[in-house]
LUMDOGU-328953 format. One line per field, with one value per residue (C-alpha): chain; x, y, z. Coordinates in steps of 0.05 Angstrom, whole numbers. Example, Ala and Ser with C-alpha at 12.3 -4.5 7.8 and 13.67 -1.06 7.14 Angstrom:
BEGIN
chaine: c(A,A)
xx: c(246,273)
yy: c(-90,-21)
zz: c(156,143)
END
This chain:
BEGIN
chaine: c(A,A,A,A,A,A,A,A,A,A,A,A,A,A,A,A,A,A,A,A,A,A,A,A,A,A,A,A,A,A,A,A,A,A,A,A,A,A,A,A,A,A,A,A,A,A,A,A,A,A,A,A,A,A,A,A,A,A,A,A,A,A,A,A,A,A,A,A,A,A,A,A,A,A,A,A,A,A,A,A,A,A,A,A,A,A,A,A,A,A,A,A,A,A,A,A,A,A,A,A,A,A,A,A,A,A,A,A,A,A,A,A,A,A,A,A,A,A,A,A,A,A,A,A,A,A,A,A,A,A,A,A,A,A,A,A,A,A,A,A,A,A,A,A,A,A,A,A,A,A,A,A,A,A,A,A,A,A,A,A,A,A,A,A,A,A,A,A,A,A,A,A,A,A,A,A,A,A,A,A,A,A,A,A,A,A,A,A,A,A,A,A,A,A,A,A,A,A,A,A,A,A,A,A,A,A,A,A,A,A,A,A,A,A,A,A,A,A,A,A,A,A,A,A,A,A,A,A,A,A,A,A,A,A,A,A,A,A,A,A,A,A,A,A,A,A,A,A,A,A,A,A,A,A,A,A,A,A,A,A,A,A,A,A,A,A,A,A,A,A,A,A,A,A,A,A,A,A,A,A,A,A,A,A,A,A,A,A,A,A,A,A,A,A,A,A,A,A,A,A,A,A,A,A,A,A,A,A,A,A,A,A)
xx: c(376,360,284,229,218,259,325,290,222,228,176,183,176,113,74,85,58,0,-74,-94,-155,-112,-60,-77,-29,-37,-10,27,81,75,17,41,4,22,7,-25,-48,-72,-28,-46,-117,-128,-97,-50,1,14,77,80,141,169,176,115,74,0,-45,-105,-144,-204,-251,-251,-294,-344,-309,-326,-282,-214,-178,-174,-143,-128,-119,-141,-115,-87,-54,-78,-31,-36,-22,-82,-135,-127,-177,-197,-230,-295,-338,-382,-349,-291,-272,-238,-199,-177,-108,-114,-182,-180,-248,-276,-334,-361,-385,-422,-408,-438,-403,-375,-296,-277,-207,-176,-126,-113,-130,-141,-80,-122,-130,-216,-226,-199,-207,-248,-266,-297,-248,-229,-222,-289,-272,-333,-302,-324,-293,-304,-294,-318,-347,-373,-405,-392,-393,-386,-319,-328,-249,-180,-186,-157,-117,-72,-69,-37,-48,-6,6,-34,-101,-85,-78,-44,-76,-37,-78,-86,-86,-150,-141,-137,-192,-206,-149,-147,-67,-56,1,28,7,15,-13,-12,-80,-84,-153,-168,-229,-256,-248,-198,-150,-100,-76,-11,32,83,152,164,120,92,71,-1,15,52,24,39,56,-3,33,73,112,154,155,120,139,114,134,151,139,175,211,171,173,203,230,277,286,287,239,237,217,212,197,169,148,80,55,98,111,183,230,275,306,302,332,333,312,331,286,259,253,217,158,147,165,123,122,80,107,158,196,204,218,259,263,212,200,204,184,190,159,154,205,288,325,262,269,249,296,292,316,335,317,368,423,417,425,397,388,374,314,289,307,245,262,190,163,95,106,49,65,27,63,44,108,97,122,182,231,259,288,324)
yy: c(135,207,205,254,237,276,249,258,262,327,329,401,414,373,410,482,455,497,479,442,487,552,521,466,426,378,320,289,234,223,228,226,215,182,114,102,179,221,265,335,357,287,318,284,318,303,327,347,322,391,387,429,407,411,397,363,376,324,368,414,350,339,274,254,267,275,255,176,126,92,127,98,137,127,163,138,114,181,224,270,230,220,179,179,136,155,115,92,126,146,216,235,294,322,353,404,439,417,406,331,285,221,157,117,42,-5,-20,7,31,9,-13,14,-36,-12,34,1,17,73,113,93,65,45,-26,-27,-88,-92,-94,-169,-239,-222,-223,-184,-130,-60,-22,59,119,186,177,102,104,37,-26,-107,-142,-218,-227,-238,-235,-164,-178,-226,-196,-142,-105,-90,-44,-78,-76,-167,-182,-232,-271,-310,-375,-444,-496,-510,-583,-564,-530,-515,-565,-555,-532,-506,-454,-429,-403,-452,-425,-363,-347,-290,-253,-213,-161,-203,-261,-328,-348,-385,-417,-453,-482,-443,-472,-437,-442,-377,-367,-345,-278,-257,-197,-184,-117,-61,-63,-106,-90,-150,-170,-185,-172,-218,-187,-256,-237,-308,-360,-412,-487,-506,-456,-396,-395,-323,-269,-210,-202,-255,-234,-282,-283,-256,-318,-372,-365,-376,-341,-293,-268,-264,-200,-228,-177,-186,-143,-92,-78,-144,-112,-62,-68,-67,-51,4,2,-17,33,11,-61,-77,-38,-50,2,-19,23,13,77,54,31,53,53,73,99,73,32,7,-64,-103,-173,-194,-164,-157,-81,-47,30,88,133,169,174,173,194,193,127,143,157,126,129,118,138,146,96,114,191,171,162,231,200,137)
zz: c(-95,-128,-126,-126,-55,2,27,87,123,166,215,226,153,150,217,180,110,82,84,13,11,7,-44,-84,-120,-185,-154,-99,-95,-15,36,113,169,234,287,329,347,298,258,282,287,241,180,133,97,18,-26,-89,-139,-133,-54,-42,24,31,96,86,137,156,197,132,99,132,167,230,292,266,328,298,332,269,196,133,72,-4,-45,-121,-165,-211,-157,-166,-111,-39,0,68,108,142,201,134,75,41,17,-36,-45,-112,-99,-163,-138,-64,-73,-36,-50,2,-19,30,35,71,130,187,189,115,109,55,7,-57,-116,-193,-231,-274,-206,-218,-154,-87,-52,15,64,130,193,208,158,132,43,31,-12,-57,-104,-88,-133,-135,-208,-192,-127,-85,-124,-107,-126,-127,-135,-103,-29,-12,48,9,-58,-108,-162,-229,-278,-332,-276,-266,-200,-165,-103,-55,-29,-5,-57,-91,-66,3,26,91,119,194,222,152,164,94,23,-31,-95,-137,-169,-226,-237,-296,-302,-240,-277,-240,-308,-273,-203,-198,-147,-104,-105,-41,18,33,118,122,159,100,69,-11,-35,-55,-134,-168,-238,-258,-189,-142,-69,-5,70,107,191,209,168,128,149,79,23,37,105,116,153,104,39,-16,-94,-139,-208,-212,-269,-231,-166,-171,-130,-154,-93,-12,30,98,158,227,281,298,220,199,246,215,140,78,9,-21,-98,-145,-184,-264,-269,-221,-161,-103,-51,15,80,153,179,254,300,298,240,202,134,51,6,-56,-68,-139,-119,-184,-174,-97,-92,-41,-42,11,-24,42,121,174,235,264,282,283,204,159,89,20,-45,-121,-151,-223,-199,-153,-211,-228,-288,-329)
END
């Protein structure tokens, strides 16, 4: 698929990039980094939609030891904001003047989820099951969201977002071992829950965006429903399914879904493990498309959808 991204991540490409601080650019498409070991000196790498590469280089903010284990970053959804996690904090870099600001937040380690649709904010939680969650921007500070649990929820175009969860008339059932209803929130507000058609496992995770679709990675086949590990998209207001691309390992380990491009195409990555590369898949019609090669399988990726698209 003729994208904005690269037909292929190039490792050696990506070590030589220049530092952000010497050559800022107005936005970025990709950020890179790699698993388990830090990329680097702890920098990530981000690319513009003209193929330019930038290093961002964490010991240049003020972070604390770069050499992380584990890294927590976002690309937002306009391109223009990449955020770091920091051991209480996140960072956020503006790609056009390089220039970085920190917001504290009160825990240790945030993990980060995802950004609000109008690139405001980005969604943090503790480590662990813990639903305790804050929205964190550099012009907002750290603020409470009493919402959607963030492990198993999305985000759309229109700022909804979609939740997957137990049903209301089960809760707390001991053995309980699937999702069975799809709950919508609106400006932190719960407007509707209905019943999943299709059971849903509990370690599947849902896309970070939905457009039309929305996109659920299934790590082992549901008791009832489609009996497929991969990925299953449902309508985001019913639940029903629209279609199921079976994976087989070692990709159903690894794979997940950072966007959708337009309507109908969702992005898929498996960054770690052989075979690694990101498609694009058209749950109605059952096409499946090539967008970009990763040879590396430490690759960590997080894209800006809304600027893959070179075109109609």
């Amino acid at each position: 698929m003729d994208t904005a991204l690269p037909p292929r991540l190039d490792f050696d490409v990506v070590q030589t990039a220049t530092p952000l601080s010497d050559a800022p650019i107005p936005r970025a498409v990709l950020a890179v980094g790699r698993e388990p070991e830090a990329y680097g000196w702890g920098e990530v790498v981000v690319m513009s939609p003209a193929g330019r590469w930038r290093r961002v280089e964490r010991d240049g903010l003020g972070m604390r030891d770069p050499d992380l284990e584990e890294q927590q970053f976002e690309l937002s959804p306009d391109g223009r904001t990449l955020a770091l996690g920091d051991e209480r904090g996140v960072v956020f870099v503006d790609l056009a003047t390089a220039g970085s600001v920190r917001v504290p937040v009160p825990t240790r380690d945030p993990v980060l989820h995802w950004w609000t649709p109008d690139s405001a904010g980005v969604v943090v939680t503790p480590r662990g099951a813990n639903p305790v969650t804050w929205v964190v921007g550099p012009d907002r500070g750290a603020a409470p969201l009493r919402a959607a649990h963030p492990w198993f929820s999305s985000v759309g175009p229109d700022g909804a977002v979609v939740e997957l969860a137990p049903h209301t008339a089960e809760p707390g059932r001991a053995g309980r071992t699937s999702f069975a209803e799809l709950r919508r929130w609106e400006a932190g507000r719960l407007v509707s829950a209905v019943p999943m058609p299709v059971a849903v496992p509990q370690d599947a995770r849902p896309g970070e965006h939905w457009s039309s679709l929305l996109p659920v990675v299934q790590h082992r086949a549901p008791r009832a429903g489609p009996r497929a590990q991969g990925v299953i998209a449902l309508d985001p207001r019913s639940g029903e399914p629209i279609g199921v691309l079976e994976l087989a390992e070692p990709h159903i380990r690894w794979v997940s879904s950072p966007g959708a491009v337009g309507d109908s195409w969702i992005l898929l990555a498996v960054p770690s493990g052989p075979g690694g590369g990101l498609a694009a898949w058209d749950p109605e019609t059952a096409r499946l498309r090539a967008v970009m090669e990763i040879e590396d399988r430490g690759a960590v990726l997080s894209i800006a959808p809304g600027l893959v698209a070179r075109g109609p």
